[in-house]
C-alpha beads as a LAMMPS data file, in Angstrom:
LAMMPS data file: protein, C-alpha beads

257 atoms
256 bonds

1 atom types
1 bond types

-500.0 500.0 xlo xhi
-500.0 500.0 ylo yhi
-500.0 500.0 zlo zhi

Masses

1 110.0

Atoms # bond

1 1 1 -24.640 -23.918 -25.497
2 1 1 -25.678 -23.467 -21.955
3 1 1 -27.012 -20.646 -20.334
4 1 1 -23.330 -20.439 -18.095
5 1 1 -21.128 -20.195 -21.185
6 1 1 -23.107 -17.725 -22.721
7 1 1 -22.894 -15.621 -20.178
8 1 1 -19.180 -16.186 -20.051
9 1 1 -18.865 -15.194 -23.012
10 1 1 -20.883 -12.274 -23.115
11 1 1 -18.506 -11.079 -20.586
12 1 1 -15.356 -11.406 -21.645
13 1 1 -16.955 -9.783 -25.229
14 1 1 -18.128 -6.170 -23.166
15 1 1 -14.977 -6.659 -20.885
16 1 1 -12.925 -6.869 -24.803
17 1 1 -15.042 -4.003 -25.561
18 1 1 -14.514 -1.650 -22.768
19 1 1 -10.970 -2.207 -22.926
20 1 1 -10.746 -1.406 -26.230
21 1 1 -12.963 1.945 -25.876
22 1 1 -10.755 2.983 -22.778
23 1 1 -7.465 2.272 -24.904
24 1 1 -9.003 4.510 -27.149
25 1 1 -10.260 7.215 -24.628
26 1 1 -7.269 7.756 -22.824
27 1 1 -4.883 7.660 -26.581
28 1 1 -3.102 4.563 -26.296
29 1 1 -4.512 3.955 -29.965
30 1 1 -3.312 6.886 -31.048
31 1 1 0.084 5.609 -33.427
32 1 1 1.622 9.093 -34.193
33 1 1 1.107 9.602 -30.167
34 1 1 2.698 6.219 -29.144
35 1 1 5.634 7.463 -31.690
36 1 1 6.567 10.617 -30.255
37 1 1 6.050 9.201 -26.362
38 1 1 8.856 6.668 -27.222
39 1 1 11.111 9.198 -28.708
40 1 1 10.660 11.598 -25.432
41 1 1 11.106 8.273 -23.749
42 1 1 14.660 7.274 -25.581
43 1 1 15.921 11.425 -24.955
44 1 1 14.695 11.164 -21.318
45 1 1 16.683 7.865 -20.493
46 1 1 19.917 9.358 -22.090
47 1 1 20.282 11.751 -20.186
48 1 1 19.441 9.612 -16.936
49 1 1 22.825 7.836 -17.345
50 1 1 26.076 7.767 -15.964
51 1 1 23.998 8.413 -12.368
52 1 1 25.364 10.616 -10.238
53 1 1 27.425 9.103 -7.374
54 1 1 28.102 12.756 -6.036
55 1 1 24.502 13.015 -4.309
56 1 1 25.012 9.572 -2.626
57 1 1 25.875 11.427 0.738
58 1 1 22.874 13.924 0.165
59 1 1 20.377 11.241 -0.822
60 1 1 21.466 8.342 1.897
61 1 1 20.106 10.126 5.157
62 1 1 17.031 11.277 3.077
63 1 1 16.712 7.249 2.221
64 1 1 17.206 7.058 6.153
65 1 1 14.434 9.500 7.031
66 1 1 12.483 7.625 4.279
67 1 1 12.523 4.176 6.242
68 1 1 11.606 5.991 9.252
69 1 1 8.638 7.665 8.054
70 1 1 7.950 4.662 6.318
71 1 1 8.161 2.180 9.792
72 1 1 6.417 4.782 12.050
73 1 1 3.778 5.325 9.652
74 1 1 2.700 1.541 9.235
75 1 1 2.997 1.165 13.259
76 1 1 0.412 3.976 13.241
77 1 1 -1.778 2.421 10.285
78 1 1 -1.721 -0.900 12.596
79 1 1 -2.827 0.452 15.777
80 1 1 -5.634 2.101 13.669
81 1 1 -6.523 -0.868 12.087
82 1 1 -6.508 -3.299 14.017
83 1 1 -9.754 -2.573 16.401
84 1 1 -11.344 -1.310 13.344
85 1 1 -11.295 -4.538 11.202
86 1 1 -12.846 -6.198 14.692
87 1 1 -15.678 -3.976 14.694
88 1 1 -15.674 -4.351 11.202
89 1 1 -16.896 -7.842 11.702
90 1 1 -20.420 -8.495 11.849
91 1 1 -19.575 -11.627 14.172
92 1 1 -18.426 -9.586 16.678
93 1 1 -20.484 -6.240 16.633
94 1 1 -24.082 -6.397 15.159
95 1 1 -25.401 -5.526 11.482
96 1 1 -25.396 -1.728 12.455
97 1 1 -22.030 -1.117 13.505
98 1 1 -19.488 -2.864 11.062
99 1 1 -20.908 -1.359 7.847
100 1 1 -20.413 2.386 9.040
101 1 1 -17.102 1.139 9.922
102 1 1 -16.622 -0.232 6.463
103 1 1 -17.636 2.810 4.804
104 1 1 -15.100 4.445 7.413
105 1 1 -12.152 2.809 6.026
106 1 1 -13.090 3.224 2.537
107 1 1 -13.332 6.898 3.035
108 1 1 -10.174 6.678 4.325
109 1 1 -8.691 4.835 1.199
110 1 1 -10.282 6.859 -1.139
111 1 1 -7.702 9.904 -0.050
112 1 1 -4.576 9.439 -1.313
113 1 1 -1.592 9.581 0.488
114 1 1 -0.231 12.667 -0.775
115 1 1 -3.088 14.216 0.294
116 1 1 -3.109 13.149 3.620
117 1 1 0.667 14.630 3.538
118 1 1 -1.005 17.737 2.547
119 1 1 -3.397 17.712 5.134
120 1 1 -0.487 16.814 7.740
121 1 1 1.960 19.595 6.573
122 1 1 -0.943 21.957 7.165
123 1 1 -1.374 20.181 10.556
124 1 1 2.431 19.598 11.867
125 1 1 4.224 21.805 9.245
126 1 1 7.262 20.553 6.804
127 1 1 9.191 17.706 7.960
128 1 1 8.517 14.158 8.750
129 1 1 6.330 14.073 10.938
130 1 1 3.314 14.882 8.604
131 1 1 4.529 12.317 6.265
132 1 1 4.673 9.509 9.009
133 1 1 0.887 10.147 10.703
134 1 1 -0.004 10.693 6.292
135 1 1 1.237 6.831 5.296
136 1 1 -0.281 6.555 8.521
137 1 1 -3.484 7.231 8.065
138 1 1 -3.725 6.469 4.621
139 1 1 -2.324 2.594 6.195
140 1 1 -4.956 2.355 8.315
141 1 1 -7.136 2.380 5.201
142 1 1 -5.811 -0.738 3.585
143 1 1 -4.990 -2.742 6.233
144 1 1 -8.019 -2.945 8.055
145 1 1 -9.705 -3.773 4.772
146 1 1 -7.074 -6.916 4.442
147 1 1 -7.194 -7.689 8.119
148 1 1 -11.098 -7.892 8.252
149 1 1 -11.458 -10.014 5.032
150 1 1 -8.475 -12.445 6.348
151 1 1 -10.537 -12.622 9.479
152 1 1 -14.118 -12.805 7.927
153 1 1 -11.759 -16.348 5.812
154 1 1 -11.104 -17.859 9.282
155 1 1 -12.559 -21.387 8.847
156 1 1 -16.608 -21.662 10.049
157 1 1 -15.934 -24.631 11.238
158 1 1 -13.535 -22.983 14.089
159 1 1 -15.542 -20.304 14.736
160 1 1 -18.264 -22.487 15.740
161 1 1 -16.916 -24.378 17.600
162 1 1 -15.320 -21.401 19.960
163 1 1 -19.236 -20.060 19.806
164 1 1 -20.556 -23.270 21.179
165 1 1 -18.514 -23.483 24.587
166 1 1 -20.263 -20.184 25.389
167 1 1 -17.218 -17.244 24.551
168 1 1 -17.637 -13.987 24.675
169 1 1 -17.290 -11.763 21.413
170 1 1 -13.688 -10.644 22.861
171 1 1 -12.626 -14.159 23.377
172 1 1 -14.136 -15.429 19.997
173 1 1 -11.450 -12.990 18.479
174 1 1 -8.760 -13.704 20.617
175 1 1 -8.769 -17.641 20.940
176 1 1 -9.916 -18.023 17.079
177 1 1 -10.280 -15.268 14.432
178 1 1 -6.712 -13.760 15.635
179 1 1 -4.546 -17.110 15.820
180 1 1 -6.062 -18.555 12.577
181 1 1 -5.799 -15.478 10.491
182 1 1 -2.038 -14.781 12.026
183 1 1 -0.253 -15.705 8.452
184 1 1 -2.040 -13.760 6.643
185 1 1 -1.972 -11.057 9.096
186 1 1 1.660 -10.634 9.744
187 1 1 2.122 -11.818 5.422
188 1 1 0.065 -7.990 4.778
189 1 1 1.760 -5.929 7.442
190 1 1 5.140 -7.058 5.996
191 1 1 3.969 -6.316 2.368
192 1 1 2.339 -2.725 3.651
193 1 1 5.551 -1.526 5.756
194 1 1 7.226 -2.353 2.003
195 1 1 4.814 -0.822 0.227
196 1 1 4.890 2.431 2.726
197 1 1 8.728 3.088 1.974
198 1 1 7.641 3.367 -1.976
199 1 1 4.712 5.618 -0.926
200 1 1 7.216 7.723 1.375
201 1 1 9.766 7.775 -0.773
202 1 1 7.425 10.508 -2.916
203 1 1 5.847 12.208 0.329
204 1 1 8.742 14.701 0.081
205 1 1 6.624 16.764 -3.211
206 1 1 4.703 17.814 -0.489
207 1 1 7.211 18.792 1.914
208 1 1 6.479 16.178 4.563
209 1 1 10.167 14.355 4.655
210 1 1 11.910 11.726 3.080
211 1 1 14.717 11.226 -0.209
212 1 1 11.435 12.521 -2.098
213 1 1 12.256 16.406 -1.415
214 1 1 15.562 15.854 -3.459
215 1 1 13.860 13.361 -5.774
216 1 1 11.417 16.843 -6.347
217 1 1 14.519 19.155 -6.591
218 1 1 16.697 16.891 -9.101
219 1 1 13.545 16.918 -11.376
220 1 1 13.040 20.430 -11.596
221 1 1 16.847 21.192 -11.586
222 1 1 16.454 18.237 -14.702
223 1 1 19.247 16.768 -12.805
224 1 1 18.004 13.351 -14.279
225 1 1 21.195 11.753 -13.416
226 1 1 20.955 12.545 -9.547
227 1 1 17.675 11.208 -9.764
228 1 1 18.192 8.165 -10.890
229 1 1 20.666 8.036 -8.269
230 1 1 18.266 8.401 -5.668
231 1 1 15.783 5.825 -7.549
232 1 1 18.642 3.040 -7.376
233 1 1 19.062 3.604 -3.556
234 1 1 15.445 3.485 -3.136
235 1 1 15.396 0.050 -5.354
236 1 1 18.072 -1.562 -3.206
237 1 1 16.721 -0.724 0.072
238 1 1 13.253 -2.102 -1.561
239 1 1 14.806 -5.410 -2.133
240 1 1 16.704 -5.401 1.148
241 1 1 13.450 -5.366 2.642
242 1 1 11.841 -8.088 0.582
243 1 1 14.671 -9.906 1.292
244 1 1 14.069 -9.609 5.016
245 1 1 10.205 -10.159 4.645
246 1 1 10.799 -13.643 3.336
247 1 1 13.132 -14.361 6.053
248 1 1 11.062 -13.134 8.246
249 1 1 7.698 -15.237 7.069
250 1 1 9.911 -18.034 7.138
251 1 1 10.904 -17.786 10.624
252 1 1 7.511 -16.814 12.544
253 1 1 4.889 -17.171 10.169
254 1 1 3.057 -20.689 11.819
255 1 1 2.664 -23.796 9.961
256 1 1 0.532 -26.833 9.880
257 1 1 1.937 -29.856 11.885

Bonds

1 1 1 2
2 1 2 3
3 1 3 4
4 1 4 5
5 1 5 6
6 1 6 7
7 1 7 8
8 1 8 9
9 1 9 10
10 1 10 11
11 1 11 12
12 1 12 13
13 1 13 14
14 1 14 15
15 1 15 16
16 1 16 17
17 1 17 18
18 1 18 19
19 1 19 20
20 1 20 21
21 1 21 22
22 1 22 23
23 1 23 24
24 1 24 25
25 1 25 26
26 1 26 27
27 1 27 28
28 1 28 29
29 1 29 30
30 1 30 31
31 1 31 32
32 1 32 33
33 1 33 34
34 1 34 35
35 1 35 36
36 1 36 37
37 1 37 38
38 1 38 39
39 1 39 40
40 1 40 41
41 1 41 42
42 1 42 43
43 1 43 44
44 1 44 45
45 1 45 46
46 1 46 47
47 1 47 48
48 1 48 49
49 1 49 50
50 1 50 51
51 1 51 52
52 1 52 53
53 1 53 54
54 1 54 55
55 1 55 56
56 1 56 57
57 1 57 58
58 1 58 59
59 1 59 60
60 1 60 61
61 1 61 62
62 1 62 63
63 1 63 64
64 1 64 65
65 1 65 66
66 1 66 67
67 1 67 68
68 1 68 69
69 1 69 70
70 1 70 71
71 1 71 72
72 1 72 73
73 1 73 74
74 1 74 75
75 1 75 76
76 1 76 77
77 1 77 78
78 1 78 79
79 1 79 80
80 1 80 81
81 1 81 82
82 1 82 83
83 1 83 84
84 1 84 85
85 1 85 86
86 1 86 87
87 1 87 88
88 1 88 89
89 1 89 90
90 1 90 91
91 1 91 92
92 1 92 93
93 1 93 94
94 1 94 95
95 1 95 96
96 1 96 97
97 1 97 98
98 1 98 99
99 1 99 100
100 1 100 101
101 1 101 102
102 1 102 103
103 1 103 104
104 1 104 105
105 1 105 106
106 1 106 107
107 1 107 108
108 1 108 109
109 1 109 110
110 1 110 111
111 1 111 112
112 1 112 113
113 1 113 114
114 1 114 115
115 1 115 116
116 1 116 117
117 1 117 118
118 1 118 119
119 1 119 120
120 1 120 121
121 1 121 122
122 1 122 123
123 1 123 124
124 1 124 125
125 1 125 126
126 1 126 127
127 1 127 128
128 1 128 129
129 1 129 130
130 1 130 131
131 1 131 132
132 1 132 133
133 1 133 134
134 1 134 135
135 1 135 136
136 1 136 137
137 1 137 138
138 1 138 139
139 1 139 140
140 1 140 141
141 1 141 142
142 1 142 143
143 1 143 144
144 1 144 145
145 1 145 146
146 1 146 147
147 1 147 148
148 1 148 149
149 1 149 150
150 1 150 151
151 1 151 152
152 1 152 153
153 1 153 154
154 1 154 155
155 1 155 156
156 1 156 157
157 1 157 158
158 1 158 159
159 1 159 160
160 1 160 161
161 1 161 162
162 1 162 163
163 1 163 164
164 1 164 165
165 1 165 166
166 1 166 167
167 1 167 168
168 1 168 169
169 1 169 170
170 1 170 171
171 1 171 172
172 1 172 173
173 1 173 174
174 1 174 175
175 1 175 176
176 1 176 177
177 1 177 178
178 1 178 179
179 1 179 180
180 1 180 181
181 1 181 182
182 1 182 183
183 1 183 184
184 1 184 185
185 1 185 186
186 1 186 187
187 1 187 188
188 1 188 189
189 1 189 190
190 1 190 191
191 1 191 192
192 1 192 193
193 1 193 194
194 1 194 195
195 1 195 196
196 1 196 197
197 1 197 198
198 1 198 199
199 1 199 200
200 1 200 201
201 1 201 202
202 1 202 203
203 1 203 204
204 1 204 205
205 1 205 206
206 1 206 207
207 1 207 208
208 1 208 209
209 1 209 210
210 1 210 211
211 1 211 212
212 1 212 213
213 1 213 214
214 1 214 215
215 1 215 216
216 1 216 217
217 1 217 218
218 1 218 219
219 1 219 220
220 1 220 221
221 1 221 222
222 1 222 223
223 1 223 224
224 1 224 225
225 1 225 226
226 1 226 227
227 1 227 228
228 1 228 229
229 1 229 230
230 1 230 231
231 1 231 232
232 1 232 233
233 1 233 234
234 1 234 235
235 1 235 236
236 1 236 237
237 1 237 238
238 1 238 239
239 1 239 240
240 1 240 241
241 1 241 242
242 1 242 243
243 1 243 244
244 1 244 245
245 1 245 246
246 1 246 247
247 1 247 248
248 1 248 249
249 1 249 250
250 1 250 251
251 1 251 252
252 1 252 253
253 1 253 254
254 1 254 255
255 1 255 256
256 1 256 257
């Protein structure tokens, strides 16, 4: 056995094991627990059903709200982005510069977004308006970690050869990291704009907009059947707009020749 299995091996044994210990840590092994989680489970989803057609004119706006917190908020988290996955790139800056920009949008990720609502609300007050500059933020976060590793997968090759006719930095990311990394570019801002009308549909527990302030209220009010109301709507305008992001990769994403 070589020295490349073994150590295969050995990993997927201590990965086996550290599963197994977490399963264990957090209860999941726990039989009599599992038991009486499904029961809660089966008396929670009875009384989720018939939903509740009668908060369809409450929750729709709220769902409206939600989209545009949801669309402002990832036109924010681009704009943020954007320059900071350049400088992010050692090609373009210098060794000194694009790791403390790294470490910037980590930091940034590591908040969640409720608690950039939180920090919003405190900032703007209730409303939307914290909620969009929280998904924001929190965007900002993500994408420029998936824009600069989508532009640090741009093909050497290319790179070089923009180098070699004597560009500047500037025009090194606008004649080749840009237009080769474009698919993947416009493929993440389409998933996070989806992803941001999930994360907005909840912003409303903190009072910063959206269908999630009634979402909070039916809960409490254990008006299970509005809320599952309100989840439906939020499902179908979820797979409105992945319906819409294929169309729209299909129609402006660029392909080879």
């Amino acid at each position: 056995m070589n020295r490349r299995v073994l150590r295969g091996r050995l990993f997927i044994l201590a990965l086996g094991v550290a599963l197994i210990y977490s399963l264990a840590g957090v209860g999941l092994l726990d039989a009599q627990k599992l038991a009486r989680g499904l029961g809660n489970i089966a008396l929670f989803s009875s009384d989720l059903f018939p939903p509740d057609a009668g908060v369809i004119t409450t929750v729709a706006p709220a769902m409206v709200e939600t989209l545009q917190i949801a669309l402002v908020g990832t036109f924010i988290g681009t704009v943020v982005a954007m320059p900071l996955a350049l400088l992010a790139m050692p090609i373009l800056t210098n060794s000194a510069v694009a790791p403390g920009v790294r470490l910037v949008l980590a930091f940034i990720r590591t908040i969640p977004a409720l608690l950039w609502g939180v920090l919003f609300v405190v900032a703007f007050g209730l409303g939307p308006a914290a909620g969009a500059t929280g998904i924001g933020l929190y965007s900002a976060g993500y994408l420029g970690k998936l824009f600069y590793e989508l532009l640090e997968g741009v093909d050497p090759e290319v790179v070089e050869a923009v180098r070699s006719v004597g560009c500047s930095r500037l025009q090194l990311a606008r004649y080749a990291l840009l237009p080769e990394a474009a698919n993947g570019l416009l493929a993440q801002l389409l998933f996070m704009f989806e992803y941001n009308v999930r994360a907005s549909s909840i912003m409303g527990f903190v009072g910063a907009g959206g269908i999630g302030y009634y979402m909070l209220g039916y809960i409490q009010l254990l008006r299970y059947d509005a809320l599952l109301t309100a989840v439906l709507i939020t499902l179908l305008v979820v797979i409105v707009i992945d319906w819409l992001s294929i169309r729209i990769r299909g129609a402006f994403l660029l392909h080879d020749a």
